[in-house]
C-alpha positions in Angstrom: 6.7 75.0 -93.9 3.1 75.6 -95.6 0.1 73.8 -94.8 -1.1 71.8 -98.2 -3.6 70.1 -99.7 -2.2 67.8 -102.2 1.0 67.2 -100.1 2.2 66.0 -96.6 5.6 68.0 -96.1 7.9 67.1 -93.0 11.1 69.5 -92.5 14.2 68.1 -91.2 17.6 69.8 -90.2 19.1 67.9 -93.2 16.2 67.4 -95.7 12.6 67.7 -96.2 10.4 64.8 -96.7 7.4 65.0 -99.0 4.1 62.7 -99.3 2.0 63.0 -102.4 -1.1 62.8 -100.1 -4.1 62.0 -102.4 -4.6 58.2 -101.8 -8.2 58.2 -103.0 -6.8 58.9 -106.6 -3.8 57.1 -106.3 -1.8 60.1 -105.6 -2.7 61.2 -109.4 -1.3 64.4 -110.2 -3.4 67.4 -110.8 -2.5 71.3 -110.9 -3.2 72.2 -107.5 -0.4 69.5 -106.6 1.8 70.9 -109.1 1.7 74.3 -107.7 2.4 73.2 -104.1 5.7 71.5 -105.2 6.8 74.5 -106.9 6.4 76.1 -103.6 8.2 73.0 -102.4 11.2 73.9 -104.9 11.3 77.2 -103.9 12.3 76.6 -100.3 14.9 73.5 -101.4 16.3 76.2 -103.8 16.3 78.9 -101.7 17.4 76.9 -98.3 19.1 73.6 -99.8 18.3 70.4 -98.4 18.2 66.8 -99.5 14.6 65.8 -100.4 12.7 62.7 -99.8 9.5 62.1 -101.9 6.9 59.5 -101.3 3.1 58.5 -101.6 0.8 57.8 -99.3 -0.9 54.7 -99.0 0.0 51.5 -101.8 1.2 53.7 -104.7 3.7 56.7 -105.6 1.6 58.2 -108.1 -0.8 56.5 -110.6 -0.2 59.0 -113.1 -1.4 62.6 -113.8 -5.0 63.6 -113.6 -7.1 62.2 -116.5 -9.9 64.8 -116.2 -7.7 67.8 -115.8 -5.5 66.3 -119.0 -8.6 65.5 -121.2 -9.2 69.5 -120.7 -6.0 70.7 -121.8 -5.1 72.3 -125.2 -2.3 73.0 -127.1 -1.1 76.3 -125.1 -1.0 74.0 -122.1 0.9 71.7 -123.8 3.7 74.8 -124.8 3.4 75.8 -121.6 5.2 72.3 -120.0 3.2 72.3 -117.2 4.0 69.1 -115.5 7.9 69.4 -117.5 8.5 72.3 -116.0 7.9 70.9 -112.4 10.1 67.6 -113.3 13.1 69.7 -114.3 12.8 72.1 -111.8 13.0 68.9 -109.3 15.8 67.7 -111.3 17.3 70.4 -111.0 17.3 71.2 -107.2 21.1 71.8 -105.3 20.9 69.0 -103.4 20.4 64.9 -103.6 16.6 64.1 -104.0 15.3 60.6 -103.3 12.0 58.6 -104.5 10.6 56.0 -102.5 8.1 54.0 -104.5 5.5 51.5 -103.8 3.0 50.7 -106.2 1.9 52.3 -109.2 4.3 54.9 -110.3 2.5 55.5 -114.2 2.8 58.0 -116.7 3.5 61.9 -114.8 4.4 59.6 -111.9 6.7 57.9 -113.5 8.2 60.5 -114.9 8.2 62.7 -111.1 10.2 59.5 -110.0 12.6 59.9 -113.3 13.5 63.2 -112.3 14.4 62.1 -108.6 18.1 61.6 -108.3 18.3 58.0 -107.1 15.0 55.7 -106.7 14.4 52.8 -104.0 11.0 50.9 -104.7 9.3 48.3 -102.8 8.5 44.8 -104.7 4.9 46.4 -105.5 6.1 48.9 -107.7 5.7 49.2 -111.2 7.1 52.2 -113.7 5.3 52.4 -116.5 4.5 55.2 -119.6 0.7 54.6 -120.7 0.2 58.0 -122.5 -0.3 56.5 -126.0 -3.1 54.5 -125.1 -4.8 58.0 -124.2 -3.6 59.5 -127.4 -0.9 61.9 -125.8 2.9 60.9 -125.0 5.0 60.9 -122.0 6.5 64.6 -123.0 7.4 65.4 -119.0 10.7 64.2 -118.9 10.7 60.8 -120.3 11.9 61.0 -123.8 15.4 62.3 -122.2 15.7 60.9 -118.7 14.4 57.6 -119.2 17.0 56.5 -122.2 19.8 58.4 -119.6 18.5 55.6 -116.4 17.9 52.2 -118.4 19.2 53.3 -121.8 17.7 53.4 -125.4 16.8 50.1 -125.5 14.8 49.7 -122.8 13.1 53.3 -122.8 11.3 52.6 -125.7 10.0 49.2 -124.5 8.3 51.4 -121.8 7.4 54.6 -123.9 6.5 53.0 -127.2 5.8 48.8 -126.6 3.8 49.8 -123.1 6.0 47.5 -121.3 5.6 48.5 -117.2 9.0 47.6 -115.5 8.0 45.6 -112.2 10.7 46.2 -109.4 13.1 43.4 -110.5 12.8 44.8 -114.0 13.8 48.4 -112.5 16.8 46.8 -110.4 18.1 45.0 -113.0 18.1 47.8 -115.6 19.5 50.2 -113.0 16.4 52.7 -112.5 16.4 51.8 -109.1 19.2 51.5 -106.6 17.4 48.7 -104.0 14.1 46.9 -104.3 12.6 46.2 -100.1 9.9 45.2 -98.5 6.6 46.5 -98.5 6.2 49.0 -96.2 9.5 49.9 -95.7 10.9 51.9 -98.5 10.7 54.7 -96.7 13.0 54.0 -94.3 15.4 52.7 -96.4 15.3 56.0 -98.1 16.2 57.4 -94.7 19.2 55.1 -94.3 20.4 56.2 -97.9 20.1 60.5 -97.0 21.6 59.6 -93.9 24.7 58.1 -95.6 24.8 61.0 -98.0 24.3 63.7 -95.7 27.4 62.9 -93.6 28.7 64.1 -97.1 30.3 67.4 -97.8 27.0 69.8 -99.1 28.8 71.8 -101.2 30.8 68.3 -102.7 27.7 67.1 -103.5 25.8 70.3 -104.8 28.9 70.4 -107.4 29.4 66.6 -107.8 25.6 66.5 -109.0 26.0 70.1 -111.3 29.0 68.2 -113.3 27.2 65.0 -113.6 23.4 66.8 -114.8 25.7 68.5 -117.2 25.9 66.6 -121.1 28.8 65.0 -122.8 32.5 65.3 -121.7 33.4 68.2 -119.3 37.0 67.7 -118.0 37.4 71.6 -117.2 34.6 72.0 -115.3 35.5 68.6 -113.1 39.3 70.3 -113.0 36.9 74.0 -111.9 34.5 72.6 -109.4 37.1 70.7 -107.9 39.5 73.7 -107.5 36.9 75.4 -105.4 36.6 72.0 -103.2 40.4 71.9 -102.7 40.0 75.3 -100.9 37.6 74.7 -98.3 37.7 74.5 -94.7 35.5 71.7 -94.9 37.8 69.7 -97.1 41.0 70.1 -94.8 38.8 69.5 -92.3 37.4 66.3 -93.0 40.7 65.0 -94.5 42.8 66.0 -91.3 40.1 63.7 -89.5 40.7 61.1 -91.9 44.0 61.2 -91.2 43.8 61.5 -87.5 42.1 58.9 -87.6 44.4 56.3 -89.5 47.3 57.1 -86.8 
């Protein structure tokens, strides 16, 4: 894959692991990263894997770049620059997984809401500062956030400026396991191992019905006819059964 600037990226047969790689700034988010993870899509779109994202160093990402925000106007504000990143993201086939440590703070927070399933370390903390700067979260978090942790609890982080610390984030669900410093990473690895034993195209449809509002019991009853005829399905459910004789 591409050489970056703002981003370490690491291909793998199975998935492709990505380290917002600005630790001098926290791993802020400016427009030259954004631009490298839409080339980042492209490829997971194009060639579907599962996808890893990280930081480097103490935090995920502290937020999106002050200076380059204080610039924008109201075109860049239509425009959705860092919202159309976070639901492109959301939208990628395959499982994506954030592994945070640290700060993850306004845009970070919201790059981490968009991930499929978090793991954080017992440093992290999720937070939405933008009204303090005069601005609100408006990449993602008015409709994820309320979807991971519920009503409640969303706008004790978008409108009170409560940050959830990692027992916070377990408890309310936004996360799936809280480790140790230092090793959030790996534990990421564990998960996509798990889930890439999977079926791909099971879990490229499992996630397409489940990304899709309300109540949708013909499109389960659709994306599970095409499932019934695979190889793959007979396949893994003849081991299965080979297996239980």
């Amino acid at each position: 894959m591409t050489t970056f600037a703002t981003l370490d990226v690491s291909e793998q047969p199975d998935r492709v692991v990505v380290t917002l790689d600005r630790p001098a700034q926290r791993n802020a988010i400016n427009a030259e990263m954004i631009g490298e993870l839409h080339k980042v899509c492209a490829r997971l779109e194009a060639e579907p894997k599962l996808l890893l994202l990280t930081g480097r160093g103490d935090h995920f990402a502290g937020g999106a770049d002050i200076s380059e925000l204080r610039a924008r106007g109201r075109d860049d504000a239509l425009a959705g620059i860092n919202r159309n990143l976070f639901d492109r993201i959301g939208r990628l086939p395959l499982p994506t997984v954030a592994a945070v440590s640290g700060f993850a703070l306004g845009g970070g927070a919201e790059l981490s809401y968009a991930c499929d399933i978090r793991i954080a370390t017992s440093t992290a903390r999720f937070g939405n500062p933008e009204p303090g700067l005069g601005i609100m979260a408006a990449a993602g978090a008015s409709y994820r956030l309320p979807q991971l942790v519920g009503t409640s609890v969303a706008k004790q982080v978008l409108l009170g400026g409560h940050v959830l610390d990692a027992d916070a984030a377990l408890r309310t669900g936004l996360v799936l396991e809280v480790v140790d410093p230092g090793t959030h990473v790996e534990a990421a690895h564990r998960l996509l191992d798990r889930i890439a034993r999977f079926a791909p195209l099971a879990l490229r449809l499992t996630k397409t019905i489940v990304d899709v509002p309300g109540a949708h019991p013909f499109a389960d009853d659709i994306a599970q006819a095409v499932l019934f005829e695979t190889d793959d399905k007979r396949d893994r459910m003849t081991a299965f059964l080979e297996r239980k004789t």
